[in-house]
C-alpha positions as CSV (number, residue, x, y, z in Angstrom):
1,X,3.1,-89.2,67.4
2,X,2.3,-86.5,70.0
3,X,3.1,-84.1,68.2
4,X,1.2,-85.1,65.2
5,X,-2.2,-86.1,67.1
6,X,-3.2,-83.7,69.6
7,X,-3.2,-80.6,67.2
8,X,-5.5,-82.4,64.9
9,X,-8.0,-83.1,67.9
10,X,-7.5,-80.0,69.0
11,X,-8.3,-78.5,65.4
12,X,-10.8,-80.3,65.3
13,X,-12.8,-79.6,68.2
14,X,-11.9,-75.8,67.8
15,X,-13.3,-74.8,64.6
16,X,-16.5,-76.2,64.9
17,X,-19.0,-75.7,63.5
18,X,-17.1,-75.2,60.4
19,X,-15.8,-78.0,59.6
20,X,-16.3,-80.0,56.2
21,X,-16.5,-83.6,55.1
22,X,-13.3,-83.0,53.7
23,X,-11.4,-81.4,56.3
24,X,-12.4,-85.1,58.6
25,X,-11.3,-86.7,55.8
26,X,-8.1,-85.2,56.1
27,X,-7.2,-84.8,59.4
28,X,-8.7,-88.6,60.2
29,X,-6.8,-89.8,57.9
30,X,-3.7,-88.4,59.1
31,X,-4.4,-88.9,62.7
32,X,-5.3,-92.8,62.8
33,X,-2.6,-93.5,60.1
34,X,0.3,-92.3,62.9
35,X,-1.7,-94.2,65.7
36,X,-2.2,-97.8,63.7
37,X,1.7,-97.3,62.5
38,X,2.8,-96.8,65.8
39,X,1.1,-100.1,66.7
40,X,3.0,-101.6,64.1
41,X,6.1,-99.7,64.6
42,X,5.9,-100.9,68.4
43,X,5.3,-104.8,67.0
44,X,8.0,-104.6,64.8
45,X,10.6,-103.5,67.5
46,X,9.0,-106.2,69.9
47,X,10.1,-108.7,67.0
48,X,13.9,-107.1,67.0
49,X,13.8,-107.6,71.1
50,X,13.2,-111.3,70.0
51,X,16.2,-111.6,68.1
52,X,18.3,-109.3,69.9
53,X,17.7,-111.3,73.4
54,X,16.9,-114.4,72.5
55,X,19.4,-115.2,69.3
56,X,22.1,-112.4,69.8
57,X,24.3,-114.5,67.4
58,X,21.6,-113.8,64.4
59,X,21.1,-110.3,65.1
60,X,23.5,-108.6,62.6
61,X,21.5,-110.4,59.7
62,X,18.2,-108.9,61.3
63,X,19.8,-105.6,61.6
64,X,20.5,-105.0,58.3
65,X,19.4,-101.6,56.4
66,X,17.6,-103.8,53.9
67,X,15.3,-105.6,56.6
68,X,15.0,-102.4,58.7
69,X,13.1,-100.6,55.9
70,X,11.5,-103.5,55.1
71,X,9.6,-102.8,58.8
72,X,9.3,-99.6,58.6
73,X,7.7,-99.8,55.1
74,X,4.6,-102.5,56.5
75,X,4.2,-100.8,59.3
76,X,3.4,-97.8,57.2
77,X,1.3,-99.8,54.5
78,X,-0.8,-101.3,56.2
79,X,-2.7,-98.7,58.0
80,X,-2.6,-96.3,55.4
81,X,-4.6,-99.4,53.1
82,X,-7.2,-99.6,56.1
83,X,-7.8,-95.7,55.9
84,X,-7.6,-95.6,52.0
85,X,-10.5,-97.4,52.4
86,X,-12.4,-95.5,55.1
87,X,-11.7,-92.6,52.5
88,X,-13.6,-94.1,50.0
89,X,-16.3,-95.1,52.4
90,X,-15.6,-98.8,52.4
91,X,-16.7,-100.2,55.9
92,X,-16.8,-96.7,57.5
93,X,-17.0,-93.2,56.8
94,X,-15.3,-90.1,58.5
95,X,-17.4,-87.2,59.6
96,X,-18.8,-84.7,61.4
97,X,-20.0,-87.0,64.8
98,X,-22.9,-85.5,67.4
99,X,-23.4,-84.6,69.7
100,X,-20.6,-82.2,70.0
101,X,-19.6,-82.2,66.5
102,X,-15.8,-83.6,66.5
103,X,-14.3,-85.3,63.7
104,X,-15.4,-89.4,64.4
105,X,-15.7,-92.6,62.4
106,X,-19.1,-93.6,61.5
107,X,-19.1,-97.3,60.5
108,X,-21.2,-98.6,57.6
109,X,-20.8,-102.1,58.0
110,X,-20.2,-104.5,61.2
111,X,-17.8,-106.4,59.8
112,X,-15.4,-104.5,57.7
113,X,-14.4,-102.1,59.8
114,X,-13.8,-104.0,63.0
115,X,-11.8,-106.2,60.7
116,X,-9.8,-102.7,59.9
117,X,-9.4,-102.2,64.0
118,X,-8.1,-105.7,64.6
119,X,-5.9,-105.7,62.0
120,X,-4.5,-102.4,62.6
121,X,-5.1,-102.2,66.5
122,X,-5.9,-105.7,68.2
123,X,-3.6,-107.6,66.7
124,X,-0.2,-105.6,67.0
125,X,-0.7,-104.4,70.3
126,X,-1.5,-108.3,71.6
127,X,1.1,-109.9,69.7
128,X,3.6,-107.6,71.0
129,X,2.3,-108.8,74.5
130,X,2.6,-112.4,73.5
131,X,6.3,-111.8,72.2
132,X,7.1,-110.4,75.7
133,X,5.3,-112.2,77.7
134,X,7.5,-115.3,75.9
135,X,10.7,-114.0,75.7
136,X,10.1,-113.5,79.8
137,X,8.8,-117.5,80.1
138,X,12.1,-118.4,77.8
139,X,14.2,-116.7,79.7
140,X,13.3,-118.1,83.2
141,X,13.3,-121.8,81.2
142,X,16.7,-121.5,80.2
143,X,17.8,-120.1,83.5
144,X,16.1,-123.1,85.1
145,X,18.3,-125.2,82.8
146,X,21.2,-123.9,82.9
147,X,21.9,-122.6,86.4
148,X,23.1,-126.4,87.8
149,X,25.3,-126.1,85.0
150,X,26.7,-122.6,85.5
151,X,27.2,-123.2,89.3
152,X,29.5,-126.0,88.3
153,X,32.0,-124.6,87.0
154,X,33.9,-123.1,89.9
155,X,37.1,-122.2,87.7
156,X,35.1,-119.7,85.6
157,X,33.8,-117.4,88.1
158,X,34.0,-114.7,86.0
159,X,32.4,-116.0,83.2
160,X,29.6,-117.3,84.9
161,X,29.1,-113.9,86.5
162,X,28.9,-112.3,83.7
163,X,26.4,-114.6,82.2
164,X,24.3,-114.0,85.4
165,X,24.7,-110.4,84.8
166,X,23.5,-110.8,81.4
167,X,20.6,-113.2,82.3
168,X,19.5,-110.3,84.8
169,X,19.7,-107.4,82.6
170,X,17.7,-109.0,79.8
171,X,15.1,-109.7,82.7
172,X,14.6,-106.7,83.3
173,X,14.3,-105.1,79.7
174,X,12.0,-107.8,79.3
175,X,9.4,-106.9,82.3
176,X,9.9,-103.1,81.0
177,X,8.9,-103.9,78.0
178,X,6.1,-106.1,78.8
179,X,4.5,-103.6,81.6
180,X,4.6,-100.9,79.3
181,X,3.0,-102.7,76.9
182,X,0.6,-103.3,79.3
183,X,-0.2,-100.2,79.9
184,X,-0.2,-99.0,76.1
185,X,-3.1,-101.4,76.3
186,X,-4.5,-99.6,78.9
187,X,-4.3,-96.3,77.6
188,X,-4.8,-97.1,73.8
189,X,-7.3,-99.9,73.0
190,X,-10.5,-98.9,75.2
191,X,-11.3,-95.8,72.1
192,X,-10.9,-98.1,69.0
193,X,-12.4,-101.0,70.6
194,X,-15.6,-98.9,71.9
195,X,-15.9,-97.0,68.5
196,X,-15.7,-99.9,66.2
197,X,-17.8,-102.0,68.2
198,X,-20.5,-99.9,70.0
199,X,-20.6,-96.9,67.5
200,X,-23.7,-95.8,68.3
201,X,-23.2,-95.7,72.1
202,X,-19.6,-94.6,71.4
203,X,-21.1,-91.1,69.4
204,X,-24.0,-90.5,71.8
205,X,-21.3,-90.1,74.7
206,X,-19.0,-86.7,74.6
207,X,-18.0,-87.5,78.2
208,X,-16.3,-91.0,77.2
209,X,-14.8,-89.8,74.3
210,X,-13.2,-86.9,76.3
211,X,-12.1,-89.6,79.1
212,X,-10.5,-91.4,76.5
213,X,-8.9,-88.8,75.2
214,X,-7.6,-88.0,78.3
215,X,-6.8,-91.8,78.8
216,X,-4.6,-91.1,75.5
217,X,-2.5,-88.0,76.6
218,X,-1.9,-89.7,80.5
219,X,-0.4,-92.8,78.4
220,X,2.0,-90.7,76.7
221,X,2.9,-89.0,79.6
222,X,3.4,-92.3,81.9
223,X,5.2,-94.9,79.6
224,X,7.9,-93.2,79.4
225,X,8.2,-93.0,83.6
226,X,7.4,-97.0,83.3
227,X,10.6,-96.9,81.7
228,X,12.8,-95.2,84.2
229,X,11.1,-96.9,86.7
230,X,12.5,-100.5,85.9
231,X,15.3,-99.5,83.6
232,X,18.6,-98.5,85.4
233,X,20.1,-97.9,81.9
234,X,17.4,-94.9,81.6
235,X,18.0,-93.5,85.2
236,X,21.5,-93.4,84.8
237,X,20.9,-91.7,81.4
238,X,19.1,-89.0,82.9
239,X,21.3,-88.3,85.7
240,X,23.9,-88.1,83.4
241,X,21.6,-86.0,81.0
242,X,21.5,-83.4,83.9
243,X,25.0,-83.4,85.0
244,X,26.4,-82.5,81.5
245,X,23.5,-80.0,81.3
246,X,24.3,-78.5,84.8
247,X,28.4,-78.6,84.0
248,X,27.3,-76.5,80.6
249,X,24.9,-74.0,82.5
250,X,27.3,-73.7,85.0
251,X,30.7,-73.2,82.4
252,X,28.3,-70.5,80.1
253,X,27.2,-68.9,83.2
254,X,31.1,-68.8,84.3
255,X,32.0,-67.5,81.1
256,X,29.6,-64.8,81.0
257,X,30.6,-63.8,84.6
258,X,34.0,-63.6,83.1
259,X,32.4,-61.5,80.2
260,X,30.7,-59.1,82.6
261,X,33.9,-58.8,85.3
262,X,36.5,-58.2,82.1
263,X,33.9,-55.3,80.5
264,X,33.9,-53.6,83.7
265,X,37.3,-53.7,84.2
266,X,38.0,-52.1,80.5
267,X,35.1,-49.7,81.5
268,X,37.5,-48.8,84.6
269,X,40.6,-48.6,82.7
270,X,39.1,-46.2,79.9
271,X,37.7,-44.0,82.9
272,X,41.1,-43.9,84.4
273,X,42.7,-43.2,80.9
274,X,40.4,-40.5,80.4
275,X,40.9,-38.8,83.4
276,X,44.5,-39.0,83.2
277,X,44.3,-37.6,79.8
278,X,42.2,-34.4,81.3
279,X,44.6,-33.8,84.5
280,X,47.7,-33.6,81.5
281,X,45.8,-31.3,79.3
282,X,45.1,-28.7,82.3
283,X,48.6,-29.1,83.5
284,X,50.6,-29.0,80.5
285,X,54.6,-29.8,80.9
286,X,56.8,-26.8,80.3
C-alpha cells in the first residue's frame, strides 16, 4: 500500500503545474482504491480473527480457497464502485485543488460522497474495532465462566495449563489487534473525514493536508512496532530473522575469507614454481 501511495502523492505534488484533469483522474483513482481496499482487506481479516479465536472448530470451512477469494474480491469491488463513480463525477470530482495545486477531491454533492467515505472508510475501520473490542469482552466472559471449572480438575493439570496458555495467548493477539486498530484510526480517518465533510476548509489549508500526510506515513511506520511491542510471536521472529541473517553473513564472509587465504596461497605456490623453474634453467644438469 506504501509502495503504491506515496509515489503518486509524490508525483503529484512534483509536476505541478502540469498536471491534467486526467492525470488526477488517474492517479486518484488508483491511490484511494488501495487505501478503501485496505480498509476492507483489514475488516475482512478482523472477521477470520473471529472465527479463528472464537470458533477454532469452524475455521477450516472459513478457510477455504473458495471463501478466501470471495474476500478478497469485495474488498476490491467495493471501492473501486465508489471511485467509478467519482470518475464520472457522481458525488465528487477529482482535480487540480488550490492552493498549492495537488491532486484532491472536490465534492459536488453533501450527501453522496460522504455516503462513499462511510461506506468505504467509516464503516470498515469501526466495525473492525467492534469485532475486537468483542472478541476481547468474549474472551474475559468465558474466562469468568470457566476458570471455577478449570481449577477443579486437579488430575488434569496439564490440560488445564494448556488451556490457560491458550486463553492468554489469544489475549494478547486480541489487545494487538485492537490497539493497532486504534491507532490506524488515528493515523487514517482524520484526512477522509475532514475532506468529505469540511471540503472547503479541508482545500483552503496546505498545512493540514501536509500534517495528514505526515499523520499517514508515521502510521505506516508505527503499526508495525505496535505489533512487536505486544506480540512475542513477532519478537521472537525478528530475533530469529537476525540470527539466521548474522549466521549467513558470518558463513559468506568465512567463505570468502577462505576464498581470499586459498588464492594467495596458489599465488605463492606459482611464484615458488616459477622461481624454481628459473634457478633449473640457469643451472642446467649435466
Amino acid at each position: 500500500m506504501c509502495l503504491i501511495i506515496m509515489p503518486l502523492l509524490t508525483t503529484q505534488t512534483s509536476i505541478y503545474p502540469e498536471p491534467t484533469e486526467m492525470f488526477c483522474t488517474i492517479t486518484m483513482f488508483f491511490c484511494l482504491s488501495v487505501i478503501y481496499t485496505v480498509n476492507w482487506i483489514s475488516l475482512m481479516i478482523a472477521i477470520n480473527r473471529v472465527v479463528a479465536i472464537l470458533f477454532p472448530y469452524s475455521y477450516r470451512y472459513w478457510a477455504r480457497k473458495r471463501t478466501i477469494i470471495t474476500m478478497i474480491l469485495i474488498s476490491w469491488m467495493i471501492p473501486a464502485v465508489c471511485n467509478v463513480l467519482v470518475s464520472f463525477r457522481i458525488g465528487a470530482t477529482f482535480q487540480l485543488t488550490e492552493p498549492w495545486g495537488a491532486c484532491g477531491v472536490k465534492v459536488n454533492n453533501r450527501i453522496i460522497f460522504p455516503l462513499m467515505t462511510v461506506i468505504c472508510v467509516a464503516f470498515p475501520v469501526g466495525l473492525e474495532g467492534v469485532i475486537y473490542l468483542c472478541i476481547f469482552a468474549i474472551l474475559t466472559w468465558r474466562k469468568v465462566r470457566k476458570v471455577r471449572r478449570i481449577s477443579v480438575v486437579a488430575s488434569d493439570s496439564e490440560m488445564s495449563a494448556f488451556r490457560r496458555e491458550v486463553f492468554v495467548r489469544r489475549v494478547k493477539v486480541t489487545r494487538m489487534l485492537f490497539l493497532s486498530n486504534v491507532w490506524y484510526m488515528v493515523c487514517f480517518l482524520p484526512a477522509p473525514i475532514s475532506s468529505s465533510l469540511y471540503p472547503k476548509q479541508y482545500i483552503s489549508q496546505p498545512l493540514l493536508q501536509l500534517y495528514f500526510r505526515s499523520l499517514l506515513a508515521m502510521g505506516y511506520a508505527t503499526i508495525p512496532l505496535i505489533y512487536v511491542a505486544f506480540n512475542n510471536d513477532y519478537r521472537n521472529g525478528i530475533r530469529e530473522f537476525w540470527r539466521k541473517a548474522r549466521r549467513n553473513l558470518g558463513s559468506l564472509m568465512g567463505l570468502e575469507s577462505e576464498r581470499l587465504r586459498k588464492t594467495s596461497e596458489s599465488t605463492k605456490d606459482d611464484g615458488r614454481g616459477s622461481s624454481t623453474k628459473r634457478e633449473t634453467s640457469q643451472f642446467p644438469l649435466k
